[in-house]
N, CA, C and O of each residue as an XYZ file, in Angstrom:
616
protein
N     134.722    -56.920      2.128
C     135.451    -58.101      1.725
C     136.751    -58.130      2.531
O     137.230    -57.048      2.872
N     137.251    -59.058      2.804
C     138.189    -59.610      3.690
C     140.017    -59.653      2.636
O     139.916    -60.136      1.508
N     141.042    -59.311      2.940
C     141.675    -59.279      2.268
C     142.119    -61.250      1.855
O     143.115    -61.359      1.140
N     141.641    -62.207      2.150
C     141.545    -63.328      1.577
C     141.224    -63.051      0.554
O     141.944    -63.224     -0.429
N     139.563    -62.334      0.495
C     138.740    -62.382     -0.489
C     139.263    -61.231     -1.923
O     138.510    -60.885     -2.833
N     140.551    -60.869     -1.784
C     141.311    -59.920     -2.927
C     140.667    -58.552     -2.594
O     139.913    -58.286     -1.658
N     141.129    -57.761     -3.557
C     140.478    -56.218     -3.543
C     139.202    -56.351     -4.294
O     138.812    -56.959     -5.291
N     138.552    -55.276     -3.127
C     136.922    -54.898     -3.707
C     136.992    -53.926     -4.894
O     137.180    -52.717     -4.759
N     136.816    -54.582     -6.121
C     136.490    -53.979     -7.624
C     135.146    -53.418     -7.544
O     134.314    -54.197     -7.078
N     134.663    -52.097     -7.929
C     133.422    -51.895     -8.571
C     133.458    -51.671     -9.994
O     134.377    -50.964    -10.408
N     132.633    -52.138    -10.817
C     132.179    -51.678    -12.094
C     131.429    -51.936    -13.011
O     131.167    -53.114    -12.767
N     130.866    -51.669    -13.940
C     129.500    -51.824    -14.798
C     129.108    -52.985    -14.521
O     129.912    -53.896    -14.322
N     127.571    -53.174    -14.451
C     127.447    -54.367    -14.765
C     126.967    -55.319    -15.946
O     126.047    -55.002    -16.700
N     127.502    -56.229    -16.016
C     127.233    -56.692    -17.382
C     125.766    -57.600    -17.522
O     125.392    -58.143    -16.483
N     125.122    -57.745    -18.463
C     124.155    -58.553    -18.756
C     124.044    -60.100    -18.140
O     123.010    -60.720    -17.890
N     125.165    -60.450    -18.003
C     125.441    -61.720    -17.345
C     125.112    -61.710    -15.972
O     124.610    -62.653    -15.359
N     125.472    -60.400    -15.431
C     125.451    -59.883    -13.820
C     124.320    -59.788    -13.107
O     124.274    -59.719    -11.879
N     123.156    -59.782    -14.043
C     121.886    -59.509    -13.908
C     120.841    -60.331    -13.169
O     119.864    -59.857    -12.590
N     121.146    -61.558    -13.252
C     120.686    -62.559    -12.533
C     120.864    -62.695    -10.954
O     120.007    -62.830    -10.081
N     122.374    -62.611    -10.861
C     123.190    -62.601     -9.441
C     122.558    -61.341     -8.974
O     122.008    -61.495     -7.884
N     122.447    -59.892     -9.566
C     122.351    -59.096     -8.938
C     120.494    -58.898     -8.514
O     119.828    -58.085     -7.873
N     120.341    -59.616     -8.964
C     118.805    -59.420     -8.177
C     118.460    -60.201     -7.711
O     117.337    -60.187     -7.205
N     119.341    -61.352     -7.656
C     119.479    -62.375     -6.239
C     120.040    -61.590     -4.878
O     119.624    -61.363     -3.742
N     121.124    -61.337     -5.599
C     121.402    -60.520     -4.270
C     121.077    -59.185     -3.484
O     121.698    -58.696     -2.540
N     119.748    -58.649     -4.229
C     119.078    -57.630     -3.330
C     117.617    -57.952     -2.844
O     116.886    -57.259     -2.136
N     117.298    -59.619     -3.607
C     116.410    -60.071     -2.418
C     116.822    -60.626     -1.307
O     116.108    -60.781     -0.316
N     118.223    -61.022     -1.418
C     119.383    -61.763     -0.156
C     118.903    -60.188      0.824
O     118.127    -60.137      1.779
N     119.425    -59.412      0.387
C     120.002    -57.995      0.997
C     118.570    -57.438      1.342
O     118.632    -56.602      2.244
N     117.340    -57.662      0.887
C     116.312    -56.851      1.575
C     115.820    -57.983      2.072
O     114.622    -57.702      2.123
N     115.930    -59.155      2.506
C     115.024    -59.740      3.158
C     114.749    -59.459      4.670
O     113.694    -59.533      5.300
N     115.876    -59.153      5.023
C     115.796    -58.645      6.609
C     114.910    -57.632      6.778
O     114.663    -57.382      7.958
N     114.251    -56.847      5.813
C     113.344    -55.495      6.185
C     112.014    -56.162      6.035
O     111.049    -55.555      6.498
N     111.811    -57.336      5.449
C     110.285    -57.877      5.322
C     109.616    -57.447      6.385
O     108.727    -56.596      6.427
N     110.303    -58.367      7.641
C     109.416    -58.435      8.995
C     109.447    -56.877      9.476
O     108.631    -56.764     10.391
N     110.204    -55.407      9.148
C     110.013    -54.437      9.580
C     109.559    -53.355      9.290
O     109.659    -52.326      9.959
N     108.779    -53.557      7.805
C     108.228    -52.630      6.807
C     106.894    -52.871      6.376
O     106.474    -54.028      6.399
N     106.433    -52.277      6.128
C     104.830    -52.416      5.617
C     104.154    -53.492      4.339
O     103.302    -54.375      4.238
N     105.207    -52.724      3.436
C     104.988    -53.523      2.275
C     106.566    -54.195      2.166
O     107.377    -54.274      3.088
N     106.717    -54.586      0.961
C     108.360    -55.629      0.620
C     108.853    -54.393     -0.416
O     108.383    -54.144     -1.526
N     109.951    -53.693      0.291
C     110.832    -52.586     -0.603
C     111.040    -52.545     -2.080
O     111.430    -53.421     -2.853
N     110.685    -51.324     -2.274
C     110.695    -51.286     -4.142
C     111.993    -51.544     -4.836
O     112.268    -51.334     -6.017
N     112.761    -52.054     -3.857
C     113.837    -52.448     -5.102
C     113.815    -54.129     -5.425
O     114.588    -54.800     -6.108
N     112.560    -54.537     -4.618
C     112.473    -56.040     -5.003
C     111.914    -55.961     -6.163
O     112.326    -56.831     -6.932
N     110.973    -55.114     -6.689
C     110.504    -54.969     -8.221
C     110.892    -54.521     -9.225
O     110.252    -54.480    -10.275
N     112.228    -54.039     -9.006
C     112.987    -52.931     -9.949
C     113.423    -53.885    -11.006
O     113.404    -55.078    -10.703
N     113.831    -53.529    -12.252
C     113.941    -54.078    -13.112
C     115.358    -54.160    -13.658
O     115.732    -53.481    -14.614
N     116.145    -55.043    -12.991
C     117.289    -54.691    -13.265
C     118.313    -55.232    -14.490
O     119.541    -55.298    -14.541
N     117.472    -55.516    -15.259
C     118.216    -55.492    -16.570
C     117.554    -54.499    -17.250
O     117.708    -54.472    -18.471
N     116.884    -53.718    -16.753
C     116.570    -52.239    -17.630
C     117.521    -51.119    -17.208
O     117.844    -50.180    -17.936
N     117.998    -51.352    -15.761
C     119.319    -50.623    -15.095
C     120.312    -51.047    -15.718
O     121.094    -50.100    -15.802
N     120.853    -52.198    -16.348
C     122.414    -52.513    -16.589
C     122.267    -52.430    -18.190
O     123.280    -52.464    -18.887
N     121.034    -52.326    -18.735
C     121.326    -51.619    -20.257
C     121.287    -50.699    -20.185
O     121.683    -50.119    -21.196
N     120.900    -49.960    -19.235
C     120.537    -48.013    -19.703
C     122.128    -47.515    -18.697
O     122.508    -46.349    -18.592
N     122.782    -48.639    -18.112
C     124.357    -47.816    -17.372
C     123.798    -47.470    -16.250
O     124.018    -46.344    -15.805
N     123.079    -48.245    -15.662
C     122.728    -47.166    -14.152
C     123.052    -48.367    -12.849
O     122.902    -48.143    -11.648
N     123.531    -49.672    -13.469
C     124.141    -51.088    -12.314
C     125.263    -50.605    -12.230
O     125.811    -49.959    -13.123
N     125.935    -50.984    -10.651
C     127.042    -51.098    -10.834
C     127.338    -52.313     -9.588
O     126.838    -52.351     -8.464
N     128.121    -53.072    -10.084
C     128.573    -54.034     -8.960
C     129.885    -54.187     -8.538
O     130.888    -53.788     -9.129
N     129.803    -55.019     -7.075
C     131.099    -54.748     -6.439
C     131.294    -55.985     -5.847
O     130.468    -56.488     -5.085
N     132.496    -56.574     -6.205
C     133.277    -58.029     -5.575
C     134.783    -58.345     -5.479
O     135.582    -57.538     -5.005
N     135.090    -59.409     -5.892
C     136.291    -59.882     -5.537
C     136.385    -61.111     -6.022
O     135.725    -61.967     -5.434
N     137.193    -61.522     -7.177
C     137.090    -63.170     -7.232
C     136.054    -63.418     -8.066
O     136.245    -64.594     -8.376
N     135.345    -63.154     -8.471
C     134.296    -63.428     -9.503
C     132.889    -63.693     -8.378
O     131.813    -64.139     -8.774
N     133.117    -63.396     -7.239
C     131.661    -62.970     -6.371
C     130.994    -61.420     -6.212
O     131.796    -60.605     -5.756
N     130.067    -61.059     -6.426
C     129.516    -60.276     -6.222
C     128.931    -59.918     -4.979
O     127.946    -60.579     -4.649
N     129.508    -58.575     -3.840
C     129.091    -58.555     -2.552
C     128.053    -57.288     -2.913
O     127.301    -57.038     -1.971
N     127.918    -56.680     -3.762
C     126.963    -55.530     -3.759
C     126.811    -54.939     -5.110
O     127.497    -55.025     -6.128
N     125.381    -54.123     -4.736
C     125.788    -52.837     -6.125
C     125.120    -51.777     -5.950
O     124.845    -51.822     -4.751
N     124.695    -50.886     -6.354
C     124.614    -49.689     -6.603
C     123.708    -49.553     -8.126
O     123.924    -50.203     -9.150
N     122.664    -48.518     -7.913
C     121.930    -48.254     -9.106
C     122.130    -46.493     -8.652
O     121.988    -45.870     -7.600
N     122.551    -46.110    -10.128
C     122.693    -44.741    -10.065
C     122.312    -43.696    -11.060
O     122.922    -43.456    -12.102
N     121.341    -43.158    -10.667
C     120.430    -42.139    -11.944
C     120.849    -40.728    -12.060
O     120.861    -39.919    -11.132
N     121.148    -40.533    -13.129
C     121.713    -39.271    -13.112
C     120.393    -38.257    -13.259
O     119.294    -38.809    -13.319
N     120.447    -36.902    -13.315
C     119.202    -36.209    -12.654
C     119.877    -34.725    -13.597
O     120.984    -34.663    -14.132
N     118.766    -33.605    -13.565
C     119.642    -32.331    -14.515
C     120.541    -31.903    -13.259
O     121.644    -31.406    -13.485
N     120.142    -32.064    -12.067
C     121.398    -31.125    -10.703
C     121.817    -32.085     -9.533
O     122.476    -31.688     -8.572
N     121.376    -33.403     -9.689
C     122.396    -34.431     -8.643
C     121.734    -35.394     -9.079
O     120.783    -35.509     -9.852
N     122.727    -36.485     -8.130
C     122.935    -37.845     -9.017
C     121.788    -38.459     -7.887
O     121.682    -37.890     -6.801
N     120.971    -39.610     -8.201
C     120.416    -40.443     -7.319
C     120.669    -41.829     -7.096
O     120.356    -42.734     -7.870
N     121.260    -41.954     -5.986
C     121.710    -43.240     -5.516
C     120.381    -43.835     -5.371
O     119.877    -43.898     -4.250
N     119.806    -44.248     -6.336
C     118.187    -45.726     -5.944
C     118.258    -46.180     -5.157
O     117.537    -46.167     -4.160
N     119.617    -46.991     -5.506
C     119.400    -48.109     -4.779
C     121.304    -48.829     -4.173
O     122.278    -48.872     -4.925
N     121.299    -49.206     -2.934
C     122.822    -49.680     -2.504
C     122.286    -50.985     -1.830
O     121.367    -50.934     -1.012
N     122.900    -52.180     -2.207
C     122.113    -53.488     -1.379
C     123.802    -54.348     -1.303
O     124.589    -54.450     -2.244
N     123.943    -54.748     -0.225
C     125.053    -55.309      0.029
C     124.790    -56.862      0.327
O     124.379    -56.957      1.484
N     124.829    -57.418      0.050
C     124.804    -59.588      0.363
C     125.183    -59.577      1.862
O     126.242    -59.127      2.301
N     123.965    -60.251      2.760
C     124.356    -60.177      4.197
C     125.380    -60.749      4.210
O     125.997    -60.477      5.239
N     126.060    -61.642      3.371
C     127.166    -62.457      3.933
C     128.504    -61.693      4.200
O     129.365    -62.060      5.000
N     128.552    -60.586      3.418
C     129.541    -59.465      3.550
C     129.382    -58.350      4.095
O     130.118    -57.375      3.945
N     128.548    -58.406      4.672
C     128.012    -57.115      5.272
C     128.892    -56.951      5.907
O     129.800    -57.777      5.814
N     129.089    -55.424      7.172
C     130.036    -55.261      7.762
C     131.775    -55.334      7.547
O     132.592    -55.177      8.453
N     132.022    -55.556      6.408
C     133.044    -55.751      5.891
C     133.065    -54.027      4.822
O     133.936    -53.952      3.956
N     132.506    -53.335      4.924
C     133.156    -51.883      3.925
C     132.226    -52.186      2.486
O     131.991    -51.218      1.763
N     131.903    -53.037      2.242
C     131.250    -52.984      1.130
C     130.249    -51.454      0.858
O     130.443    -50.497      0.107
N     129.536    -51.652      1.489
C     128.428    -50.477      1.246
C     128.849    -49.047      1.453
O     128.350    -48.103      0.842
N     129.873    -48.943      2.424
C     130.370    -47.541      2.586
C     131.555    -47.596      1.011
O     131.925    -46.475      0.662
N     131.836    -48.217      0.562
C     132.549    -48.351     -0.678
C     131.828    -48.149     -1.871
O     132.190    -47.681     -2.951
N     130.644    -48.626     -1.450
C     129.648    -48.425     -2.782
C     129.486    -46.585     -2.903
O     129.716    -45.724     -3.752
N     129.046    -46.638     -1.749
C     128.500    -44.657     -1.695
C     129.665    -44.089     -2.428
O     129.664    -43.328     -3.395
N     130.660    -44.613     -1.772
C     131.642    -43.555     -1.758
C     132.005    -43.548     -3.476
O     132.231    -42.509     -4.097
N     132.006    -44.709     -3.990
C     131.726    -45.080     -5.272
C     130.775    -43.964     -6.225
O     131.089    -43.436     -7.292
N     129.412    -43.805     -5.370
C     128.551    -43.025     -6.050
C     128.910    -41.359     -5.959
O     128.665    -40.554     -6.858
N     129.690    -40.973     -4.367
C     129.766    -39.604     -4.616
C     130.966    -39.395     -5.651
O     131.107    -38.307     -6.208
N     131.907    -40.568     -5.916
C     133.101    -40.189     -6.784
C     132.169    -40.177     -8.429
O     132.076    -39.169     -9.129
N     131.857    -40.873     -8.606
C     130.521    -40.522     -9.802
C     129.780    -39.375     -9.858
O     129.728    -38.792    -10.940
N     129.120    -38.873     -8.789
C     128.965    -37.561     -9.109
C     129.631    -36.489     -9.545
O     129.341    -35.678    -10.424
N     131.056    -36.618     -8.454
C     131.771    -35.584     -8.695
C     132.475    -35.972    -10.263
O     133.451    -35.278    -10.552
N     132.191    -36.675    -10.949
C     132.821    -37.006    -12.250
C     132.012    -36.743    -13.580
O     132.341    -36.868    -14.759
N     130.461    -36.203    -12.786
C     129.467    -36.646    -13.763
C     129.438    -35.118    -13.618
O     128.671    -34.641    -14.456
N     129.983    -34.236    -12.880
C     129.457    -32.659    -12.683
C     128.742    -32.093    -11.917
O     128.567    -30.932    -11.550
N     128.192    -33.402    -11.636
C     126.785    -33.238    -10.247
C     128.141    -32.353     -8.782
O     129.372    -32.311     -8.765
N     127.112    -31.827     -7.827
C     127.532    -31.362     -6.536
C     126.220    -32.084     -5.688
O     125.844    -31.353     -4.771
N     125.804    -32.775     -5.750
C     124.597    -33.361     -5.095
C     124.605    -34.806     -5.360
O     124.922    -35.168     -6.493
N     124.251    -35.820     -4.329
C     124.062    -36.573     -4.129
C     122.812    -37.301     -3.337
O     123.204    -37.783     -2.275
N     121.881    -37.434     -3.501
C     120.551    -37.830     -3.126
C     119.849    -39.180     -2.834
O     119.758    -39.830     -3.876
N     119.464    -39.645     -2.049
C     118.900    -40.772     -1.871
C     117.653    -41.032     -1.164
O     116.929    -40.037     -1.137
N     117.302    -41.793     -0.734
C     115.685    -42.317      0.177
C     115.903    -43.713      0.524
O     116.426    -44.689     -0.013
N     115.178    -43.395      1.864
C     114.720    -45.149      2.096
C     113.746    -44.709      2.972
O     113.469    -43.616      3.465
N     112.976    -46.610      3.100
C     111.931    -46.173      4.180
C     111.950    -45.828      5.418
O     112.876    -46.243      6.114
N     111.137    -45.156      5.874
C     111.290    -44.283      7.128
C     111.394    -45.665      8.322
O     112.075    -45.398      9.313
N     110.921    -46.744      8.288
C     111.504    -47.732      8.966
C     112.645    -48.704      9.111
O     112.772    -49.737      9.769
N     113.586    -47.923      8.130
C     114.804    -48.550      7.855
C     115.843    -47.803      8.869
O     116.651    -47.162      8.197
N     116.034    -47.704      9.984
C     116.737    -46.527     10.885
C     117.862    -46.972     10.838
O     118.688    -46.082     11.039
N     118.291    -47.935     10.666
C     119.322    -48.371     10.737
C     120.297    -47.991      9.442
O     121.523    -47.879      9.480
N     119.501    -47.835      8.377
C     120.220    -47.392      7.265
C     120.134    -45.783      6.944
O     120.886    -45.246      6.131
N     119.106    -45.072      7.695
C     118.903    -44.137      8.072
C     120.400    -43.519      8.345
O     121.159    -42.839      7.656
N     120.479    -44.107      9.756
C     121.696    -44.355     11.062
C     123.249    -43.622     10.225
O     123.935    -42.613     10.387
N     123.254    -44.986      9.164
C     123.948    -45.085      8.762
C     124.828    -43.818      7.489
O     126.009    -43.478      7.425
N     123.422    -43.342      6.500
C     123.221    -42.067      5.687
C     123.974    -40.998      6.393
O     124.825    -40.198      6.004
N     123.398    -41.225      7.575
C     123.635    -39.627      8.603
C     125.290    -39.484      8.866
O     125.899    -38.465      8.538
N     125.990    -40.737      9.554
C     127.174    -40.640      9.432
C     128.029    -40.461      8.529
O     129.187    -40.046      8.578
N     127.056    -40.975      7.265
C     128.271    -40.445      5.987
C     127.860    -39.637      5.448
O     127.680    -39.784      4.239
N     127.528    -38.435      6.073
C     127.673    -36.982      5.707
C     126.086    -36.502      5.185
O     125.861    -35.385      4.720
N     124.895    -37.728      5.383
C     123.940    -37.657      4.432
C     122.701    -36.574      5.763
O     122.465    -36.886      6.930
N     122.208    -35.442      5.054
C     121.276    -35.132      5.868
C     119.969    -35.129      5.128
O     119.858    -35.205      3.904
N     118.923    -35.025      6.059
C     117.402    -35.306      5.895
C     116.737    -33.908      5.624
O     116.610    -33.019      6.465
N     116.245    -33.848      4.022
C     115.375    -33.184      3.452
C     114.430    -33.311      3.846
O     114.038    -32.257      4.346
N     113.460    -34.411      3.955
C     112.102    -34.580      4.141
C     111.794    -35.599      4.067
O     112.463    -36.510      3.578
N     110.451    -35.699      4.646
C     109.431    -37.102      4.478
C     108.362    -36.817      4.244
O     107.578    -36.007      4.739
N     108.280    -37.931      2.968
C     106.830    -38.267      2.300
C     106.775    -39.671      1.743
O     107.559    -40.545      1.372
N     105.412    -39.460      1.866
C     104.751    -41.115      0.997
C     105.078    -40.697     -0.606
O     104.764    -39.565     -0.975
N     105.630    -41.509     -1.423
C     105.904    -41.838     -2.621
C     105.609    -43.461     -3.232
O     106.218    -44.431     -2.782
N     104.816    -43.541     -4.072
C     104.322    -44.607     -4.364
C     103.979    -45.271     -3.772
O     104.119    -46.386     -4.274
N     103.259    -45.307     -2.272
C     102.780    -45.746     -1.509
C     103.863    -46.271     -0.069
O     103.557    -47.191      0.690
N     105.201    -45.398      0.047
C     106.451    -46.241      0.465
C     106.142    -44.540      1.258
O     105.818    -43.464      0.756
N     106.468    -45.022      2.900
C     106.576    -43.338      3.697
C     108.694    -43.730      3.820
O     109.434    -44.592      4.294
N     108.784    -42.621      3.156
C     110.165    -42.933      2.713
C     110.448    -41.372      4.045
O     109.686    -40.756      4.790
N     111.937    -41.295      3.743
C     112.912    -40.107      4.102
C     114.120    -40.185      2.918
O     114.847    -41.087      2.502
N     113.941    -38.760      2.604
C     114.607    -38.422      1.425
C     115.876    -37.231      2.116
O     115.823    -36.139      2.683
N     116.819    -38.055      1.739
C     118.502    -37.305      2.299
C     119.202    -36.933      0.822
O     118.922    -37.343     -0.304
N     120.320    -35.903      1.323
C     121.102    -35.551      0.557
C     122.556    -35.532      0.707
O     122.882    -35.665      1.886
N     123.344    -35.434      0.053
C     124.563    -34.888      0.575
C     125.152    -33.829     -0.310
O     124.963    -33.926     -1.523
N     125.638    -33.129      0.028
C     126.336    -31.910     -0.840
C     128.179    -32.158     -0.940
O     129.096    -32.142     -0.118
N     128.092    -32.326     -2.065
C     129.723    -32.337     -2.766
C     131.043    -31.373     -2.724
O     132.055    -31.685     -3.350
C-alpha cells in the first residue's frame, strides 16, 4: 500500500470480511490458472470456516482489503496455508508484511517453525519464500497438487 493509501493494518477477520476475502484470492490466484495443472486449492478453501475457527487474517488501509493470510497452528510450527495479495497492490510490501505478520505469530504462539507449500509451478513464489529466509524440505504430490513444502526456522 502506498502511503496515500494510510498504514497497512493486519487483523482478524471478521464475518463481514468473508466475502471480500475470497474475492480477493480468486483476484490473487487467477494469474496461476494458465500455469498450473489444476486451479489452486485455496480457490476451494472455505473461508468462513477459517475466520470462525481464528485462522483469517486480513490486511488494508481505508476500509480496503489488499491481502490475507490463513494461519494453522500445528503441535511444533505454525502453517502459513495460505498468503494471497489483490494484484492491484501487489508489489507494494503487502505480502512480505503478511509473512512477516505470520512469523511474528509464531514467535507469539511459541512455535520456532514456520512452514508453508505451494505448487511446484509457482517459481515465482517459490523465488520469493527463498529470499525470505524460507528453505525447501521437499516435494510431493498432496491431494493431487505436486507442491514444494518450505520452512523457516525462528
Amino acid at each position: 500500500m502506498s502511503a496515500a493509501d494510510g498504514p497497512l493494518a493486519i487483523r482478524p477477520a471478521t464475518e463481514a470480511d468473508v466475502p471480500a476475502a475470497k474475492a480477493l484470492v480468486e483476484r490473487a490466484y487467477a494469474v496461476h490458472l494458465g500455469v498450473v495443472d489444476k486451479p489452486p486449492a485455496p480457490l476451494f478453501d472455505d473461508y468462513a470456516a477459517h475466520q470462525a475457527a481464528g485462522h483469517l487474517f486480513v490486511a488494508g488501509s481505508g476500509g480496503t482489503i489488499a491481502g490475507l493470510v490463513v494461519l494453522i497452528d500445528a503441535a511444533d510450527h505454525l502453517l502459513l496455508d495460505n498468503v494471497a495479495v489483490d494484484p492491484a497492490t501487489q508489489g507494494r510490501g503487502v505480502g512480505r508484511a503478511l509473512i512477516a505478520f505470520a512469523e511474528a505469530a509464531a514467535r507469539a504462539r511459541g512455535h520456532h517453525e514456520v512452514r508453508l507449500y505451494t505448487q511446484e509451478k509457482m517459481a515465482a513464489n517459490i523465488a520469493l519464500y527463498r529470499r525470505l529466509g524460507f528453505v525447501e524440505t521437499h516435494r510431493a504430490v498432496q491431494d493431487g497438487f505436486p507442491r514444494v513444502f518450505m520452512t523457516k526456522r525462528l
